[in-house]
N, C-alpha and C positions, 0 to 999 in steps of 0.2 A: 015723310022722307027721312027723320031724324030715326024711327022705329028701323027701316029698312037697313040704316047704314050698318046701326047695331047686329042687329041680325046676322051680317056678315060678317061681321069683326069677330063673333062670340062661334062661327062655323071653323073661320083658318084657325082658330086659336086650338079648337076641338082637333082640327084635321095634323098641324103639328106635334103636339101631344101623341097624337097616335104614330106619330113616324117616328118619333124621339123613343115613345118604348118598344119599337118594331126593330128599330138598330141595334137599340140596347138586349133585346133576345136574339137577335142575331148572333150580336157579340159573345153572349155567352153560351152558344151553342144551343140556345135552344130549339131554335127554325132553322139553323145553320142544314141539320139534313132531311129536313122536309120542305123546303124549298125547293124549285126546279134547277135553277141556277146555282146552287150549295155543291163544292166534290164529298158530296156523301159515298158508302161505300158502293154504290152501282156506279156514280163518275169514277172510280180509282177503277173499276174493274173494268170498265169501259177503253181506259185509258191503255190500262194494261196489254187487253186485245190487240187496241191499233199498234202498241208501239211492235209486237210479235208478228204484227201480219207482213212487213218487209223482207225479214226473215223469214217466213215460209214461203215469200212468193221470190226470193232467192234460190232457196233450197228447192223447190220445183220447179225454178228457170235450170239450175244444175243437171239436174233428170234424177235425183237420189237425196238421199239423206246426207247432210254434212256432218262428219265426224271430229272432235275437236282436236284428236290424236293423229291426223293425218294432215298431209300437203299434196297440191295437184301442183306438177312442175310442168311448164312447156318444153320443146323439143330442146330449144337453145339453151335454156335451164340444165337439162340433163346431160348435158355434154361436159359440163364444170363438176359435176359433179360424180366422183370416187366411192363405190360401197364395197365395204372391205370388214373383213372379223374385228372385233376389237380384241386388241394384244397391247401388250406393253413396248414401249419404245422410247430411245435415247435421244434424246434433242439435243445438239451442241449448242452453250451457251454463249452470246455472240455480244461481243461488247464494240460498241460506234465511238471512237472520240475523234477530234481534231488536233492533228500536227503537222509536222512537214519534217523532210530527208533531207538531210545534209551532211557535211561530213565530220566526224570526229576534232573540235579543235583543240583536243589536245597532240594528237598526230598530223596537223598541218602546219605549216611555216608559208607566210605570203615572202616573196624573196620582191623586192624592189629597189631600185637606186636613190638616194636621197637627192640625187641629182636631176637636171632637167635635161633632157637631150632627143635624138629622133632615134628610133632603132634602126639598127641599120640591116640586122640577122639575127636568126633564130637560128639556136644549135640542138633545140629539146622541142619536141611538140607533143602534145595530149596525150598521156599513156603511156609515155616511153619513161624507164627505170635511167635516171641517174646516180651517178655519184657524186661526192663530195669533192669540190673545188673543181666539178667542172664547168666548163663555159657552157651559159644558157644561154645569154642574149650580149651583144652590145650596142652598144649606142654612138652617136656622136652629141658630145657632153660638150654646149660653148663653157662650160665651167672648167673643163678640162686643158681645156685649149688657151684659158684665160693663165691658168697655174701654170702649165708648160711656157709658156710666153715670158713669164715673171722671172722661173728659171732661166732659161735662156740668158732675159737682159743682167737677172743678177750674177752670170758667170762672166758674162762681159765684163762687167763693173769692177769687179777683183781682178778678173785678168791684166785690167788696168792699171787696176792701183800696186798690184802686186810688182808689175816693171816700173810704173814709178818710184815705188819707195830701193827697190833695187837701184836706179839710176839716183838716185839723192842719194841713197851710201854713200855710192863711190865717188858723189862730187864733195859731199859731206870728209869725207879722209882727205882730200886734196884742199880742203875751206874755203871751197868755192861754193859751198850754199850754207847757212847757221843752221843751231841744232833748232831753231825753231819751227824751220821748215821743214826739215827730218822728222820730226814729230807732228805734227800733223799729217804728213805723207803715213807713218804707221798709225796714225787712227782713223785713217780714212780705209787704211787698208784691212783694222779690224772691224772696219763698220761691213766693210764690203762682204767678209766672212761672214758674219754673220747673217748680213742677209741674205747670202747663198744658203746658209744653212734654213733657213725659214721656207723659203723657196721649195727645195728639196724636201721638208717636210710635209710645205702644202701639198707637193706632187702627190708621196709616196698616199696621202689619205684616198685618193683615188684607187690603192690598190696599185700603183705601180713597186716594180722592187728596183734597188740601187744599181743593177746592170740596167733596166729603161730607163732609169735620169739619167745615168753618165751618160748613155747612150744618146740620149735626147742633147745633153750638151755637146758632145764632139760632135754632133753631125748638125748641133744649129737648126733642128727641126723640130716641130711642134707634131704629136700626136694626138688628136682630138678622137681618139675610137677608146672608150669605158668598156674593159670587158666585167661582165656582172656575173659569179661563178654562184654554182650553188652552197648552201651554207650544209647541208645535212645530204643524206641518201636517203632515195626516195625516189616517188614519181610525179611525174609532171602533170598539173591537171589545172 
């Protein structure tokens, strides 16, 4: 039993040995192409064959030879396509960016009221040619209305004080009132001027001229209509 084990051990040892220098000539080419399994030069040419044979059995589904210098176009293909001489020709050179049209602001003027009011008429509409200081729009301005008001009460006010200190003169000559009271009577009647005059100034910033304040005093009425003129010539847009 002990003989036989040996025996064995000393065959795999023999049989490894031989595979170990059978890889190693493998390796360095030496059975690499006389082996069956090895791409010696008959597998490359082998190989070569099959890779050509889809190509020919292309080019004979075709009915012909394929050409590498030519194209087979379908019906719908040849429709797009233009054969023409070749000649020289001028391409215009086309340039794409992004902007937008609008209008020159150095040539426009936005004309608005610094005031708050509803409009009440349009005198200019889109495209028509105006002039200077004419009526585009007006309004009804309670700012307007609030100034003409003010006026009013302050003509009142001097109107008053103006026959009072006239009536305290002439009681004042006779000493039947002190100069104490004559004097107050004329500084109530410079307070009274002046706020007419203040008055008449708020008006006139609306644009009104000094014939529509006096106007507006004698007749004791309030105009609340802002006419809004234009400031330059030009058109309306």
């Amino acid at each position: 039993m002990a003989l036989g084990r040996t025996k064995t051990k000393a065959i795999a040892a023999l049989s490894a040995v031989a595979l170990i220098l059978v890889a190693g000539a493998y390796r360095a080419g030496y059975l690499r192409d006389k082996l069956p399994f090895g791409p010696g030069p008959k597998a490359a040419i082998a190989a070569t064959d099959t890779a050509s044979q889809p190509a020919d059995a292309a080019n004979r589904a075709g009915g012909g030879e394929h050409h590498a210098d030519s194209l087979e176009l379908t019906e719908k293909q040849r429709e797009t396509v233009k054969v023409e001489a070749a000649a020289e020709h001028t391409f215009p050179v086309e340039k794409r960016s992004v902007g937008s049209i609008d209008f020159n602001e150095d040539l426009t003027l936005q004309v608005f009221t610094p005031y708050q009011g509803r409009i009440i008429r349009l005198f200019a509409e889109v495209g028509d040619d105006v002039k200077k200081d004419q009526t585009l729009f007006t309004i009804d301005s309670p700012d307007l209305l609030q100034a003409e008001s003010t006026l009013i009460a302050a003509a009142g006010v001097l109107e008053l004080t103006s026959r009072n200190l006239a009536r305290l003169k002439e009681l004042y000559q006779s000493r039947a009132v002190s100069q104490k009271d004559l004097e107050q009577a004329v500084s109530d009647q410079q307070t009274a001027e002046g706020n007419l005059r203040a008055a008449r100034d708020a008006v006139r910033i609306f644009g009104k001229l000094d014939s529509d304040i006096d106007s507006i005093i004698s007749r004791r009425l309030a105009d609340p209509t802002l006419i809004v003129p234009s400031p330059i010539d030009g058109q309306a847009s």
